[in-house]
Each structure stands twice: as structure tokens, then as C-alpha cells.
TORPA-4810 file (N, C-alpha, C, O; in nm, 3 decimals):
<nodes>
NODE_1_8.097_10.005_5.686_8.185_10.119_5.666_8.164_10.219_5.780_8.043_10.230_5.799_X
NODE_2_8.226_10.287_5.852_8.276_10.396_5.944_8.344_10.469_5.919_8.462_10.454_5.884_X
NODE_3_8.261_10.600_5.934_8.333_10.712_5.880_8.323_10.813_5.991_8.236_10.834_6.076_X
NODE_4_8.481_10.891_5.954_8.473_10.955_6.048_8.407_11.108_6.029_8.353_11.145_5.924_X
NODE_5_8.421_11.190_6.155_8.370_11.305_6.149_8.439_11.384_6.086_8.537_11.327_6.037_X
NODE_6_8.430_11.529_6.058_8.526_11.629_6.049_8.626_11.648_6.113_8.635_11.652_6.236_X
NODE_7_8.733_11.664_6.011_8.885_11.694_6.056_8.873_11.856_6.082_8.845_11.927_5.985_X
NODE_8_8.890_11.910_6.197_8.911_12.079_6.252_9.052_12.109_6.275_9.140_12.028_6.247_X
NODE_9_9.080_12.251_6.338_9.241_12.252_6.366_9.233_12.202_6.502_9.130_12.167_6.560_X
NODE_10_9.381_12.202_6.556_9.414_12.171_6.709_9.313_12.282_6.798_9.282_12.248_6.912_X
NODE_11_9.266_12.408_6.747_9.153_12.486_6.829_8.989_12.449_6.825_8.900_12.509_6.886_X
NODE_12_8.975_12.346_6.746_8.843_12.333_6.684_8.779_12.415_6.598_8.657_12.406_6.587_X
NODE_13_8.866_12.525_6.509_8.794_12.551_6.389_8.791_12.482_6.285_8.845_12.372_6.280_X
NODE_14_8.720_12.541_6.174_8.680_12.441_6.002_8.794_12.491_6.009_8.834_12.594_6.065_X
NODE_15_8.847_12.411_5.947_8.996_12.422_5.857_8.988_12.505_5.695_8.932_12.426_5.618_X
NODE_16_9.020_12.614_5.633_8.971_12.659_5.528_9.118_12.762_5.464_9.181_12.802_5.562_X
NODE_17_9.151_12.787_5.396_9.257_12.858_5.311_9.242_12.927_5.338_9.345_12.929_5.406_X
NODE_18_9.164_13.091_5.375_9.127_13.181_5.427_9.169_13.185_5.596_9.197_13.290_5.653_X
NODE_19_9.168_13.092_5.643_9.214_13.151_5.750_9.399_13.107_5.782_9.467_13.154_5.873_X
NODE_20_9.452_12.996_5.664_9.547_12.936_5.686_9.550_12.840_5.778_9.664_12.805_5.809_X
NODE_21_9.461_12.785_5.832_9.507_12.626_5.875_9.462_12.522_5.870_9.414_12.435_5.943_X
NODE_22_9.493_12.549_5.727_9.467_12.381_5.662_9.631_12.331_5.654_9.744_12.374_5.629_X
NODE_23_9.543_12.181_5.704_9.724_12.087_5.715_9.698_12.037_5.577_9.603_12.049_5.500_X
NODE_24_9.797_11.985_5.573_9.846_11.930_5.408_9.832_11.777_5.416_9.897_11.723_5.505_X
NODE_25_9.756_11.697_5.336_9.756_11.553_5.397_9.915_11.469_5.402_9.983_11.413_5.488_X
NODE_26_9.925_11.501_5.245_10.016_11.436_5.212_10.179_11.461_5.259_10.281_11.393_5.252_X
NODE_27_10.142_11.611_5.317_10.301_11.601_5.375_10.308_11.521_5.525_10.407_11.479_5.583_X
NODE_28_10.147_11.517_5.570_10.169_11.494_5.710_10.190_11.292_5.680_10.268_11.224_5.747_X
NODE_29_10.129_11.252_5.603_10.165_11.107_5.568_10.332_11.078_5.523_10.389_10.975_5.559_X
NODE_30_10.398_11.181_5.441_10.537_11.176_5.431_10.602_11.210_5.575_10.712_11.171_5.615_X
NODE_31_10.554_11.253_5.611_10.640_11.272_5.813_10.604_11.198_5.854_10.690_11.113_5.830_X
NODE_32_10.515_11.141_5.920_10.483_11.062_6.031_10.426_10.918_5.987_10.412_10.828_6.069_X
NODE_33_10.389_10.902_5.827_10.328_10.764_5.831_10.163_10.701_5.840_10.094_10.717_5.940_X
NODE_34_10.126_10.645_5.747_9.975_10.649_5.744_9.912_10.569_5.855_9.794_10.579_5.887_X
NODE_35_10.009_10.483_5.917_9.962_10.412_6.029_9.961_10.486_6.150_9.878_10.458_6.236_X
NODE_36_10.060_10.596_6.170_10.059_10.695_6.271_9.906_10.770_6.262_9.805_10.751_6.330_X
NODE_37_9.922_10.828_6.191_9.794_10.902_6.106_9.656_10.797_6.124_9.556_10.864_6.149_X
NODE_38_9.637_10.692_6.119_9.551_10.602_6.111_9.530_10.567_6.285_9.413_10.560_6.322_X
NODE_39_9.581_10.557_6.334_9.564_10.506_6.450_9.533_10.611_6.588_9.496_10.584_6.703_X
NODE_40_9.574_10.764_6.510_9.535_10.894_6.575_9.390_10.893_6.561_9.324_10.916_6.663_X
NODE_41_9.330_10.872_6.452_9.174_10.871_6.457_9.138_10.793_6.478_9.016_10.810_6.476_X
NODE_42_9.166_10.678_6.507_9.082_10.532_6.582_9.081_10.579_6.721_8.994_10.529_6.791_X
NODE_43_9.186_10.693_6.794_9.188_10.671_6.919_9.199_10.804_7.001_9.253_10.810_7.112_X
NODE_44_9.151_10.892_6.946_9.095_11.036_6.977_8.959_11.065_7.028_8.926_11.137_7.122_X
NODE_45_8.881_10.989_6.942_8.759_10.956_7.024_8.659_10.934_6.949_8.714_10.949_6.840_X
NODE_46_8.540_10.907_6.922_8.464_10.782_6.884_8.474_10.841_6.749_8.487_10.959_6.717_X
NODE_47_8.464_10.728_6.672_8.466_10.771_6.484_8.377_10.873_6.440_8.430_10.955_6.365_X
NODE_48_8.241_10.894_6.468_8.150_11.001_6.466_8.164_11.097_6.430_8.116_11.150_6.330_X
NODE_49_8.273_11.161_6.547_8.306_11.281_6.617_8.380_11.362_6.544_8.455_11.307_6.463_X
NODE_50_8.381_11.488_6.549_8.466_11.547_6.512_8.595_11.571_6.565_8.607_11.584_6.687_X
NODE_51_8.716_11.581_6.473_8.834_11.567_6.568_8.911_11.728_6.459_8.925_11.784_6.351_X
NODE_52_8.946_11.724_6.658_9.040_11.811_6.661_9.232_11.790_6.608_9.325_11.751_6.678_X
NODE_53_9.232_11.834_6.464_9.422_11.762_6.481_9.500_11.875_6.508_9.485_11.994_6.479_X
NODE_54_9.616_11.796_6.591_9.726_11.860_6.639_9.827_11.770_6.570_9.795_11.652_6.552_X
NODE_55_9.944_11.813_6.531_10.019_11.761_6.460_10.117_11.676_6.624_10.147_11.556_6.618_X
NODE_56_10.151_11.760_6.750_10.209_11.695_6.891_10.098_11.580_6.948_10.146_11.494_7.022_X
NODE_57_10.004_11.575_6.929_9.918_11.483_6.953_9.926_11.333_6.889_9.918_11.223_6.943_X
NODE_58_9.948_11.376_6.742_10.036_11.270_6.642_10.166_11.225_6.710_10.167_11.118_6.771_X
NODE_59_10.259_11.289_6.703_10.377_11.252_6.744_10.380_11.153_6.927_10.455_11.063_6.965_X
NODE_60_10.300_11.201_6.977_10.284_11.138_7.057_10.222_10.966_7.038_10.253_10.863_7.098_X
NODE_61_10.151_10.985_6.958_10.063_10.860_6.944_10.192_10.760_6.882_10.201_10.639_6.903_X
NODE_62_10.257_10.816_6.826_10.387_10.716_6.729_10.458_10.654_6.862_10.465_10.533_6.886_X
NODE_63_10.519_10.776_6.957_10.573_10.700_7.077_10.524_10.583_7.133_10.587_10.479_7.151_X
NODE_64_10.374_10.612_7.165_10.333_10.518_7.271_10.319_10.433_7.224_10.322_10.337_7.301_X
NODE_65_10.293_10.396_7.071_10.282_10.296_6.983_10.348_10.219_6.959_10.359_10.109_7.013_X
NODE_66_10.443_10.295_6.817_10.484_10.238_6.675_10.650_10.237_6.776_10.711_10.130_6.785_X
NODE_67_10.699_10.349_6.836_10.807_10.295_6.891_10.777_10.206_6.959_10.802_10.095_6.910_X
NODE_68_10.729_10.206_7.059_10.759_10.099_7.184_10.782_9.952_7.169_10.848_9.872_7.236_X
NODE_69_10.687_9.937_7.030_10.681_9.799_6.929_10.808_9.776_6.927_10.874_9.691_6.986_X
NODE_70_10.847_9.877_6.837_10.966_9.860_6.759_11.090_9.842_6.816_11.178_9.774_6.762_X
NODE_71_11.104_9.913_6.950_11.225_9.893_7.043_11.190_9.760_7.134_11.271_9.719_7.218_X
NODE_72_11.087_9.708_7.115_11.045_9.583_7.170_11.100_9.469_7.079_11.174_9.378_7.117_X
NODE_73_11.052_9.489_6.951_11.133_9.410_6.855_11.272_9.411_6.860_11.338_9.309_6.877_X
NODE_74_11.334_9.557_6.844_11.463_9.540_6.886_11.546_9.490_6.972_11.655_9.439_6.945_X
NODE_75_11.494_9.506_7.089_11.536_9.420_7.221_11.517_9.281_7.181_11.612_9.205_7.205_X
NODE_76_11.405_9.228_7.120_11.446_9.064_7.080_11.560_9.038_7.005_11.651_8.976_7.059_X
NODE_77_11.568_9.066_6.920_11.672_9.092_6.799_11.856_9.144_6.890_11.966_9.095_6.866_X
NODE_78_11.838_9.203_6.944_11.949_9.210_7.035_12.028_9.107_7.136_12.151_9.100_7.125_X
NODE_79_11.964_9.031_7.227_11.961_8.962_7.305_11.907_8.794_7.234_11.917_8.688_7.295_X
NODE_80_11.881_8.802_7.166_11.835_8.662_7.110_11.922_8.578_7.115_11.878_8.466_7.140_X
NODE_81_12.040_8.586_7.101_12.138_8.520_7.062_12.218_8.439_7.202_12.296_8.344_7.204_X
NODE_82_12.168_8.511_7.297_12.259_8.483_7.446_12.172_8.389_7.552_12.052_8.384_7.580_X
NODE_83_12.233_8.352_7.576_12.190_8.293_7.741_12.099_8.333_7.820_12.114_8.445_7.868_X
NODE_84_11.996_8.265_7.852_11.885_8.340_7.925_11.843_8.232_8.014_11.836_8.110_7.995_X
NODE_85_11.811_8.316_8.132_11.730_8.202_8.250_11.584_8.327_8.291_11.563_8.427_8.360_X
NODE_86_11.507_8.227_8.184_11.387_8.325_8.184_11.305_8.301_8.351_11.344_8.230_8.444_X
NODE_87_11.202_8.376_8.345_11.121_8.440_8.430_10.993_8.352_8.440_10.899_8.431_8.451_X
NODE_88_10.946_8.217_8.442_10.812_8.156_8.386_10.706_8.221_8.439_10.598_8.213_8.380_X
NODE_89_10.718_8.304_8.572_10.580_8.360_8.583_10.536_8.478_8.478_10.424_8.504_8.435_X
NODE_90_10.677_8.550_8.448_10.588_8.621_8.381_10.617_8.612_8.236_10.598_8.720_8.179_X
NODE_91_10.652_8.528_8.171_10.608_8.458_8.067_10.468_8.386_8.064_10.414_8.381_7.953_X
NODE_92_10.409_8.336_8.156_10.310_8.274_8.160_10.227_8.418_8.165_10.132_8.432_8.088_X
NODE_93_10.255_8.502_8.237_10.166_8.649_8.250_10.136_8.723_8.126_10.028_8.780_8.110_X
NODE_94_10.237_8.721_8.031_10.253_8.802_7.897_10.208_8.719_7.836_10.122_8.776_7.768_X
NODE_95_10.206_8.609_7.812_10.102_8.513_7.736_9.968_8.568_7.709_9.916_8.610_7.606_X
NODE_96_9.918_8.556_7.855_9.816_8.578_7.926_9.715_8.668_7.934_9.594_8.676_7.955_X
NODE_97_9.824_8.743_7.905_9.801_8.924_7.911_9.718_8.911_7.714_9.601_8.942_7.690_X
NODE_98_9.792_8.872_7.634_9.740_8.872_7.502_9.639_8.767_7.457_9.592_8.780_7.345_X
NODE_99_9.596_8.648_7.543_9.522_8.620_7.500_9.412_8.676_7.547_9.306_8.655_7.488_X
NODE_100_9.415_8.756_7.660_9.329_8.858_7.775_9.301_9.001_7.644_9.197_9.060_7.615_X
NODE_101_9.373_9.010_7.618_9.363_9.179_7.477_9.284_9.112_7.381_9.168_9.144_7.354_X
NODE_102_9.350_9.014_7.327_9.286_8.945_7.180_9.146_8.958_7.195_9.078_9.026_7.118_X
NODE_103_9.092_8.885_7.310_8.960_8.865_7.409_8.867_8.956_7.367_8.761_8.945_7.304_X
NODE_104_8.953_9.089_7.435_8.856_9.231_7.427_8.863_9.291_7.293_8.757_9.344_7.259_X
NODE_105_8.967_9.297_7.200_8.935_9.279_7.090_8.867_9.288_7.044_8.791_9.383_7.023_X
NODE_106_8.871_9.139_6.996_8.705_9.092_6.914_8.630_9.158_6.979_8.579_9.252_6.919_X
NODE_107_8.594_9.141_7.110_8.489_9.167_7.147_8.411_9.314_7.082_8.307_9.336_7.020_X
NODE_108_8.513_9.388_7.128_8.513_9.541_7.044_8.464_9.599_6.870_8.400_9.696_6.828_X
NODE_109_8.540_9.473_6.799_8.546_9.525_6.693_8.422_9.422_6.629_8.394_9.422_6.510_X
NODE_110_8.356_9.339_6.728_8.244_9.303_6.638_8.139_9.369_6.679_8.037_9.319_6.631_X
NODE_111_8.115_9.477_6.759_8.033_9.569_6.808_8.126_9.719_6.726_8.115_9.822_6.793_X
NODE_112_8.170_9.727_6.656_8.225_9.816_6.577_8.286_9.932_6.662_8.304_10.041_6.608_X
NODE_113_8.319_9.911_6.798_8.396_9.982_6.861_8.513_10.009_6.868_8.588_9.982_6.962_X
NODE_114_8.545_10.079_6.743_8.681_10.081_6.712_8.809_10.147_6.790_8.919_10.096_6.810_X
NODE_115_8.759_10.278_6.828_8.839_10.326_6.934_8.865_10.266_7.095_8.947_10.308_7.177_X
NODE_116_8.767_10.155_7.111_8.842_10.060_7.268_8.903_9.974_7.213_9.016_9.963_7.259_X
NODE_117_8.873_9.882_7.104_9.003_9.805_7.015_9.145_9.859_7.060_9.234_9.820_7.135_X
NODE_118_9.125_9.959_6.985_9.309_10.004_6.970_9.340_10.066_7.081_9.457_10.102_7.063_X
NODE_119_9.287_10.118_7.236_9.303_10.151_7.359_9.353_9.981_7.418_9.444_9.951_7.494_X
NODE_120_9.275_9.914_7.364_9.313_9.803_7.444_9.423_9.709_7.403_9.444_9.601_7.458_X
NODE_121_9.488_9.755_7.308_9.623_9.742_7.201_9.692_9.770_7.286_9.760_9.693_7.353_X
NODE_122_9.681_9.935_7.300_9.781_10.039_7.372_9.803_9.994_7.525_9.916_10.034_7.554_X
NODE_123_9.764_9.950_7.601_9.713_9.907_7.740_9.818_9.763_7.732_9.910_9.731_7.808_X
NODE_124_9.769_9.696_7.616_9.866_9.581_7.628_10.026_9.657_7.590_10.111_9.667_7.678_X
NODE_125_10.052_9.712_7.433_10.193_9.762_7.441_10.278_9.791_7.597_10.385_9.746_7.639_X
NODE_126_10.180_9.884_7.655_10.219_9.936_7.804_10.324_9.840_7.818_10.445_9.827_7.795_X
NODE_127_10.192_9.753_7.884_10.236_9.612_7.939_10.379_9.563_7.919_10.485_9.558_7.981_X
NODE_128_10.332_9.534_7.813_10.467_9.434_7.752_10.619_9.507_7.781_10.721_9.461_7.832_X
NODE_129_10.582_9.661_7.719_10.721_9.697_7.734_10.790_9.727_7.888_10.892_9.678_7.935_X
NODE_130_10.687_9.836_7.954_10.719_9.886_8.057_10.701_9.752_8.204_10.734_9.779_8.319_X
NODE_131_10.661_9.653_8.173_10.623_9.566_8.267_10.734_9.408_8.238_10.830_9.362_8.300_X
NODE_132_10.672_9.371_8.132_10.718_9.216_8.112_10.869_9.237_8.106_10.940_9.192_8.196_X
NODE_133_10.930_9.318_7.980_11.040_9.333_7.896_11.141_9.431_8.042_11.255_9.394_8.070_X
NODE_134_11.076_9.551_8.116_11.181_9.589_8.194_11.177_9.490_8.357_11.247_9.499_8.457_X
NODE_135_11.063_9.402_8.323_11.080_9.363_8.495_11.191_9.226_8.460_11.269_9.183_8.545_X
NODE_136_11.180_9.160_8.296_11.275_9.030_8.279_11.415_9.072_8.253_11.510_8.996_8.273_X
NODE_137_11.430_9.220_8.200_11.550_9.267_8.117_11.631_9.162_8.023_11.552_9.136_7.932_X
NODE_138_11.755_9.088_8.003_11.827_9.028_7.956_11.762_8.871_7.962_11.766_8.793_7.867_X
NODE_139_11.714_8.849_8.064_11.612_8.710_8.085_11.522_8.691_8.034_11.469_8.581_8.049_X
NODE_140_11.441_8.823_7.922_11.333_8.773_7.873_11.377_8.658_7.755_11.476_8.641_7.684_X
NODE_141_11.237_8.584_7.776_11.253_8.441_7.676_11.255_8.481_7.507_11.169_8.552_7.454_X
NODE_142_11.363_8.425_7.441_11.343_8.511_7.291_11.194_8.457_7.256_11.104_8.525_7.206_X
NODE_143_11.187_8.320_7.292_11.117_8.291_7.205_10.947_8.345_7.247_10.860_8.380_7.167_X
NODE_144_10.937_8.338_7.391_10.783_8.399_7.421_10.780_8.492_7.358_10.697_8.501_7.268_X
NODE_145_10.891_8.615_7.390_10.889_8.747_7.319_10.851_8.734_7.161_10.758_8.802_7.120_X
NODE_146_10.918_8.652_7.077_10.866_8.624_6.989_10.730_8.647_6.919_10.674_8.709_6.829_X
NODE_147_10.708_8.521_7.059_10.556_8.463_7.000_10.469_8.595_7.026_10.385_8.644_6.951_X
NODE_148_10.503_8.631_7.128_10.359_8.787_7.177_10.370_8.869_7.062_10.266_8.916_7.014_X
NODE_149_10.520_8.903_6.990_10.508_9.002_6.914_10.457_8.988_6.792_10.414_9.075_6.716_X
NODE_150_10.469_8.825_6.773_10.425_8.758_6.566_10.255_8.772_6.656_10.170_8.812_6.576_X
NODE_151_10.208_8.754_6.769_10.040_8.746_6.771_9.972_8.889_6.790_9.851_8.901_6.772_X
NODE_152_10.073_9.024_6.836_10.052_9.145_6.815_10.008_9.176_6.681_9.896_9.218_6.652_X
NODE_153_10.110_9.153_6.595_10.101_9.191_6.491_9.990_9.190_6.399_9.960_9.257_6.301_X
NODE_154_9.921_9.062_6.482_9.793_9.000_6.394_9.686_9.061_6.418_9.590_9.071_6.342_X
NODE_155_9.700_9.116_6.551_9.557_9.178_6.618_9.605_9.348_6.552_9.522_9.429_6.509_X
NODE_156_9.727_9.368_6.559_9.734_9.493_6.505_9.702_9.551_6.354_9.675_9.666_6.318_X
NODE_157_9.719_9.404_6.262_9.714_9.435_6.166_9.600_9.499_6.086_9.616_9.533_5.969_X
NODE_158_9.492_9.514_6.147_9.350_9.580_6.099_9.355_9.736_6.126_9.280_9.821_6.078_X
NODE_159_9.467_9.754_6.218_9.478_9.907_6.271_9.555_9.950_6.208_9.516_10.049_6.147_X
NODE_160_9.725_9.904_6.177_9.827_9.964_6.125_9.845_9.842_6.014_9.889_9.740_6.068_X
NODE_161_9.825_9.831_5.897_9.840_9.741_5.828_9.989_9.714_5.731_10.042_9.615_5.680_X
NODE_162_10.017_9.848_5.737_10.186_9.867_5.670_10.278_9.853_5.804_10.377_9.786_5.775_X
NODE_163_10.279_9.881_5.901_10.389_9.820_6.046_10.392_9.709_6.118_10.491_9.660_6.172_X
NODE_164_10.233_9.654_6.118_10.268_9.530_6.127_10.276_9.390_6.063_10.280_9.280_6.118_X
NODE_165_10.279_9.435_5.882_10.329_9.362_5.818_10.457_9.378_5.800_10.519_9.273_5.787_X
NODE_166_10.526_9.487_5.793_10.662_9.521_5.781_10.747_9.413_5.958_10.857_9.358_5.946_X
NODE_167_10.705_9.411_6.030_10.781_9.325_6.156_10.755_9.189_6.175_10.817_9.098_6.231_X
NODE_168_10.608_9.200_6.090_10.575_9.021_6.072_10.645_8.965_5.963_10.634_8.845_5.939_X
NODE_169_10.722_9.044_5.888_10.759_8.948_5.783_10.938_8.968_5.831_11.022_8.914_5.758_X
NODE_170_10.980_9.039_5.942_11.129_9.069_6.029_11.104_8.921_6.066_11.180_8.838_6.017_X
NODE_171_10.965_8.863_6.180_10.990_8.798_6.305_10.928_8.644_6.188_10.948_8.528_6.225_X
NODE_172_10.884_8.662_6.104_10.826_8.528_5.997_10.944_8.463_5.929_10.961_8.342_5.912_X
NODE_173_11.020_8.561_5.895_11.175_8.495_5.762_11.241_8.414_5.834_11.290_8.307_5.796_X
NODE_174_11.246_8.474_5.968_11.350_8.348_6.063_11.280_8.223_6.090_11.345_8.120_6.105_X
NODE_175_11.136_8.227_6.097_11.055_8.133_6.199_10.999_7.992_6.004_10.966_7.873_5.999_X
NODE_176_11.016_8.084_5.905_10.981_8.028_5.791_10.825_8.020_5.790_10.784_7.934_5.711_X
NODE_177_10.743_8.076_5.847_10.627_8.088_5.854_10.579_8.043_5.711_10.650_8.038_5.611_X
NODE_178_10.446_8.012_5.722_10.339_7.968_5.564_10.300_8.040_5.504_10.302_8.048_5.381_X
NODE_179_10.232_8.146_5.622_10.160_8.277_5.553_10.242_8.313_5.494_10.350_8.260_5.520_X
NODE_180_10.241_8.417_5.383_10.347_8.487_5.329_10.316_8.653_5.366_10.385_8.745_5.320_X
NODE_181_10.195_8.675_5.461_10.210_8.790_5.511_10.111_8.808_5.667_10.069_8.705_5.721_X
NODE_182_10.091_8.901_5.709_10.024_8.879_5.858_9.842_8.929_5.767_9.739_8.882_5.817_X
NODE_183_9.836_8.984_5.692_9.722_8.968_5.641_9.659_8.838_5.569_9.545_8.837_5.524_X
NODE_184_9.732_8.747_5.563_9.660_8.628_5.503_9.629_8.559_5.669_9.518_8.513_5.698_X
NODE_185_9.708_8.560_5.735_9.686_8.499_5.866_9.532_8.470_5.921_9.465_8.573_5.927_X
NODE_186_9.459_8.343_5.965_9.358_8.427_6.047_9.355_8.464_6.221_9.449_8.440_6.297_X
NODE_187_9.270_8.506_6.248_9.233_8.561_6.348_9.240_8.502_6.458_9.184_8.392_6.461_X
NODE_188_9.300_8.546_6.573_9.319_8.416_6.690_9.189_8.437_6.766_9.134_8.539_6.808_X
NODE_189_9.161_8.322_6.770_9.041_8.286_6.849_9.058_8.248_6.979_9.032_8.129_6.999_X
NODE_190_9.102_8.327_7.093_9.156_8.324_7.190_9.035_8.238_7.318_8.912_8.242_7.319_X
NODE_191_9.123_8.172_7.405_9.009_8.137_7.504_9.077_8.124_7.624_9.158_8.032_7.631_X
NODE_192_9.055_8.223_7.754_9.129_8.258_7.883_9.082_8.156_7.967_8.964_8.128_7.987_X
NODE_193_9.193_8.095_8.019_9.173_8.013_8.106_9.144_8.016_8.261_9.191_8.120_8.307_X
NODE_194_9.094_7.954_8.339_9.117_8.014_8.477_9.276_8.030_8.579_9.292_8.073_8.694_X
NODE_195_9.385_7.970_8.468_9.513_7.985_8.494_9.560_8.139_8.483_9.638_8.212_8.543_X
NODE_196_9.448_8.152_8.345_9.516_8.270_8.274_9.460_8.384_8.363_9.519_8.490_8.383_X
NODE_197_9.291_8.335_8.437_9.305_8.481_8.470_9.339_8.489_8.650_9.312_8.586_8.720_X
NODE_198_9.387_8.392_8.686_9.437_8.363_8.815_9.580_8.477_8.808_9.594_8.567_8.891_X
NODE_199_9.674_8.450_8.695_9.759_8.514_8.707_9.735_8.672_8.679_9.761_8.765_8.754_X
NODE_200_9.672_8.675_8.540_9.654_8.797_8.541_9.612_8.928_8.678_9.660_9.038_8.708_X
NODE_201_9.487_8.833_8.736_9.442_8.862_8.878_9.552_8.903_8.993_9.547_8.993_9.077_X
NODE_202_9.667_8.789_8.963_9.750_8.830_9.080_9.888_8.949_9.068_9.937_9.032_9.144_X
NODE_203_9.920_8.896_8.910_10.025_9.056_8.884_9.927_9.191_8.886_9.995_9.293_8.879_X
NODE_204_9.822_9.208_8.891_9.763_9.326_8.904_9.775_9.395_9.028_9.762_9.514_9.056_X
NODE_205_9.813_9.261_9.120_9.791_9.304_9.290_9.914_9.333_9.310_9.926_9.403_9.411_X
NODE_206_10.046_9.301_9.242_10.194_9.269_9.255_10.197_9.427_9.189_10.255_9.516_9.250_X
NODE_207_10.149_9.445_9.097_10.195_9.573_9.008_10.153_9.723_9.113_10.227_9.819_9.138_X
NODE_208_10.021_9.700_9.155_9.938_9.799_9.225_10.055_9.817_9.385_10.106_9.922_9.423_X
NODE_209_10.065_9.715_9.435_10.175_9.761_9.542_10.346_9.774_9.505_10.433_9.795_9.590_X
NODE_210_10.366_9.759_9.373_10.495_9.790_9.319_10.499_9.948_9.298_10.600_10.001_9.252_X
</nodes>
């Protein structure tokens, strides 16, 4: 079990009725969502600690997140249906890229480092959206896209457990999957190849002079 520190305001005081700024839990879970909320304290800074909340700090974390997912999903769901002359390098890269996250992962969360876990989530989201999805546009492969997003979901599901069962069971109904949810699933046991990190190695050099 890991627990976190004290919740303070966005200034770092105790939060107390007397001075008025105490947040309200439950309204901030009716706005923004317990996975929003959940994934702000995995990644603010080490569980220990005391954290400072800002309610714009939240909202931010949903962007870089829970949207980017989600308009990632959408873009599959959009384009699925059409003609595509995909991209194999960087399909082979986005592969690559997640069995490269999965990797650090584990690695993370069996040393109970919970806050580089979900940095190294976020690092991949980047990726995927701002890299794979705008460098393939209309050419990305439905089905890789697919697959990265049903194996997101799995690594995500320990962090946000209501969003990425809610998209695993969007990207599962079509595919008829066994599991009947991304929590029964197990755990990918990922293993990087020297293909995998040849490429990875070389879009880093492609990205850095892009």
C-alpha cells in the first residue's frame, strides 16, 4: 500500500474551513473524473510528498492525457473504414515504442515507482499522438493503431481504471475479444528486440533534426 502525503492548497497551505480553501472532493470528482484526479497524484511528484492542488494543474493533466487518448481513438474510428497505404517504418516504430514503455513500466512499478510509471505513459501518449498519428495522418494503419491502443489500455489500466476500461471495451466489441474487460487481461510481458531498439535509436536521430 502507498500512501500519499498531504493534500495543501495551490499555495502550500493546510487546507482548513477557517481560512476557506478547502476543495470539495466530490465536486472535483463530478468535474473532472476520478481518473483525472488519480493520475494528478501519481504524477506531481513522489507519493510521499506533500502535494500542492491546483484545480489548472488538473485540467491540464486531462489534456495531455485522457484527451489525447481519446482523440487518438477517435481518429481510428474515423478513418478506419478507408483506404490506407500505411507507413511500415513507423508502424514498426510505434510498435516499438510500446513494447519500449511496457519495458519501463514494469520496471517501475515493481520497484513501486509509481510516479515514472505514469511519466513514462505520458512520454509514450506524446509519441503516439504528436509523432506516429500526425507524421502518418490518413495512412495510419487501423489496425496497428488498434493494436497500440487495446495494449495502452492494459498498461494504463492500473492508473486510470474507469478510461481505460471504458475504450477497451469501444476497441474489444469489434475485435470480439475473450476478456470481458481490460482488467481480467494479463500483463504484457514485453521483450525489445535489437530491431526494436535499432529503430527506436534511429527515429530519435530523425525526430532530434526534425
Amino acid at each position: 500500500v502507498i500512501s500519499t502525503g498531504l493534500v495543501l492548497d495551490k499555495h502550500g497551505q493546510k487546507m482548513s474551513k477557517s481560512k476557506g480553501n478547502v476543495v470539495d472532493p466530490m465536486a472535483i470528482l463530478a468535474t473532472h473524473g476520478a481518473d483525472t484526479l488519480r493520475w494528478y497524484f501519481y504524477t506531481i511528484n513522489d507519493p510521499g510528498d506533500p502535494k500542492r492542488f491546483d484545480e489548472e494543474d488538473l485540467k491540464r493533466a486531462f489534456r495531455r492525457v485522457f484527451l489525447i487518448v481519446w482523440n487518438s481513438y477517435q481518429f481510428l474510428e474515423t478513418y478506419r473504414g478507408e483506404r490506407h497505404q500505411p507507413i511500415a517504418l513507423l508502424d514498426r516504430w510505434i510498435t516499438a515504442r510500446l513494447s519500449e514503455t511496457t519495458s519501463e513500466v514494469t520496471k517501475h512499478l515493481d520497484a513501486f515507482r509509481i510516479g515514472e510509471a505514469a511519466r513514462a505513459i505520458e512520454t509514450f501518449i506524446d509519441d503516439l499522438s504528436r509523432w506516429y498519428i500526425r507524421r502518418s495522418r490518413k495512412n495510419v494503419s487501423p489496425k496497428v493503431l488498434e493494436g497500440v491502443l487495446l495494449g495502452l489500455s492494459r498498461i494504463m489500466a492500473p492508473f486510470a481504471p474507469f478510461f481505460s476500461e471504458a475504450w477497451y471495451q469501444a476497441l474489444a466489441t469489434s475485435k470480439k475479444r475473450h476478456a470481458t474487460s481490460v482488467h481480467l487481461e494479463n500483463w504484457i510481458l514485453s521483450q525489445l528486440t535489437a530491431d526494436d531498439r535499432k529503430i527506436i535509436k534511429g527515429m530519435k536521430a530523425i525526430r532530434e533534426l526534425a
